[in-house]
N, C-alpha and C positions, 0 to 999 in steps of 0.2 A: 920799526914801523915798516908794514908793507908798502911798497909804492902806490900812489892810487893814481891809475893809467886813466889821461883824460885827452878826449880826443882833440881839443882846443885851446886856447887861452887857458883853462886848466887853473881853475881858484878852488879854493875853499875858503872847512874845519873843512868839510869843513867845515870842505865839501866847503864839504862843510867842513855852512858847514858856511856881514855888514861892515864893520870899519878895523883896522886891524894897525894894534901900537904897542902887544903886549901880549904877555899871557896874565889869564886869570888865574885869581888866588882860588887855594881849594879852600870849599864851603864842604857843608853835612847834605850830602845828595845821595838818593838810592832811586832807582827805577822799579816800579812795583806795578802789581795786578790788580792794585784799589786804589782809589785815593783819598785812604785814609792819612792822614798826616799826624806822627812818624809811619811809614810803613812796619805794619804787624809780620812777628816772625814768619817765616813759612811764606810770605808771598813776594818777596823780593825777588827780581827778578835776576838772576844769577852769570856772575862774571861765565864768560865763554859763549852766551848768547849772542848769535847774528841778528842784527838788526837789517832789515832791508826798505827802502821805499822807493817808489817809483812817481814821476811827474804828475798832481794834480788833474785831474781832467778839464780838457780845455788849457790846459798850461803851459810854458814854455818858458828855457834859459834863456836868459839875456846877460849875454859876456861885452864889458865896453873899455874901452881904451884911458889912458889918462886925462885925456879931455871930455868924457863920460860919454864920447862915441859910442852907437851900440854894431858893435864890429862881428856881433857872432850872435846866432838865437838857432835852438834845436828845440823840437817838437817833441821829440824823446828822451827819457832821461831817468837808469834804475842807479842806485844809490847801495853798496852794501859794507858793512863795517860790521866788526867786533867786539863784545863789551868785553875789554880787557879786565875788570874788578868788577867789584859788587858796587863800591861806595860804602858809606856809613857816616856815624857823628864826624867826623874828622877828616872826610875825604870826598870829593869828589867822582864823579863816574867818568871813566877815559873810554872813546870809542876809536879803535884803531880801522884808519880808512882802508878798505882792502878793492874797493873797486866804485867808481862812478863811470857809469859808459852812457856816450850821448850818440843820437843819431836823430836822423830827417833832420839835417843843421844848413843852415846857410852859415858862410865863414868865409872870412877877408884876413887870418891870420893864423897864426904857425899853432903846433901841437905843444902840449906841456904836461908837468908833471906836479900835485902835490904830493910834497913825502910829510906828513904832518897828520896828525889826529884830530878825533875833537875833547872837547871836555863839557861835559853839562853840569849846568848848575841851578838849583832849584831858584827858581822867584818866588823870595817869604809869602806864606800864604797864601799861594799857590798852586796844581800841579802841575804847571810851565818851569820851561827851563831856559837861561843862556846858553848859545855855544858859543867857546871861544876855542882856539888854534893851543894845542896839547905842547907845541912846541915852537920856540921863540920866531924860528926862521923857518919859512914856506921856498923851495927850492921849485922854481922852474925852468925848463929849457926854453927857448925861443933860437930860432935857427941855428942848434949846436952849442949855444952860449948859455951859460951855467949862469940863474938870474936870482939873488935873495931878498925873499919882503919878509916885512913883518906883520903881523894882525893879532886882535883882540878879540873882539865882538866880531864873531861871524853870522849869527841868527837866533834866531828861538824855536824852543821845544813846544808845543802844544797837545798837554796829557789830555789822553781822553780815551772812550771808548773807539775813538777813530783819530789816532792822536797824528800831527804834522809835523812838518818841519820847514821851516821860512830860512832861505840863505838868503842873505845881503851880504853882500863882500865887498872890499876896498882893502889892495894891497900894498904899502908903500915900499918901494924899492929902498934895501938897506946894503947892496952890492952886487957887482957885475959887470963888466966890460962894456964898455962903448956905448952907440945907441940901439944894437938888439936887445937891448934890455929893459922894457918900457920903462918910464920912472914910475905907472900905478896902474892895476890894473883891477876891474872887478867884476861881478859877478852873482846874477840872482836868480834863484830858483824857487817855488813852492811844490813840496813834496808832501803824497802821503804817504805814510806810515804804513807798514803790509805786515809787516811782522817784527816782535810781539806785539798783539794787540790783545785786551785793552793793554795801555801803557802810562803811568804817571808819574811826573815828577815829586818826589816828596825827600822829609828830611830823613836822616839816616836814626 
């Protein structure tokens, strides 16, 4: 996984990207150009596609402390990652995070890094998705100190012809030195979706 350079408190999937205890199991998910469900041959939307999005209008991050302090908010906020596979009946789709950069930010706390994915998963009946964290431990720095949580449920997909992306994060510290290492930290965004568009979640 690429690192995904963030200028702050630094959560995901995880980004993305809501509460985090785990990784998700893989389900039958594919990303597609209808949402028809299963998605029909030919319009699956194809492992090596960049996904990108950018901050809601009118929206803004909100990074908070383990005491649900809100310690950080940015006014700006692009989002870009990788669909590393397709998906299908038996798999899951993995988005490898390769950049979220923030700016116009007020901020009371140190820079950080997640190195972790996402993974989306359809909700039956649906074409939304979960995101949960692609891999067990989220590494951050915080003033030189090398910080591990864990997460689950990072947010949800919303397919559509304008489809989004909602991050809720909660990260529990699962190791690290001292007290640079907050014991929780989290993090929320509402993003749209820029590209592919349309976008939906369906079964594989």
């Amino acid at each position: 996984m690429k690192c995904l350079k963030m200028a702050g408190l630094a959560v995901i999937a995880a980004a993305a990207l809501t509460t985090f205890l785990g990784v998700g199991t893989a389900s039958a998910t594919v990303l597609c150009k209808t949402p028809t469900d299963p998605c029909p041959e030919g319009w699956r939307i194809p492992a090596g596609t960049e996904i990108t999005a950018s901050l809601e209008v009118g929206a803004s991050t909100s990074e908070t402390d383990a005491s649900g302090n809100v310690r950080r908010t940015c006014t700006q906020s692009v989002f870009e990652g990788d669909q590393e596979n397709e998906g299908g009946a038996t798999e899951t789709v993995t988005i490898d995070i390769t950049e979220i950069s923030r700016s116009s930010c007020v901020t009371e706390i140190p820079p950080g890094r997640w190195q972790t994915g996402l993974e989306i998963h359809q909700i039956p009946g649906t074409n939304n998705g979960t995101l949960t964290a692609a891999g067990e431990d989220v590494t951050l720095a915080f003033f030189g100190s090398s910080c591990t949580y864990r997460a689950a449920h990072v947010g949800t997909l919303t397919g559509g012809q304008t489809p989004t992306m909602k991050l809720e994060v909660t990260l529990k510290k699962t190791g690290g030195s001292g007290f640079l290492c907050p014991s929780a930290v989290g993090w929320d965004a509402a993003y749209s979706i820029t590209g592919p568009t349309p976008l939906f979640v369906t079964e594989g």
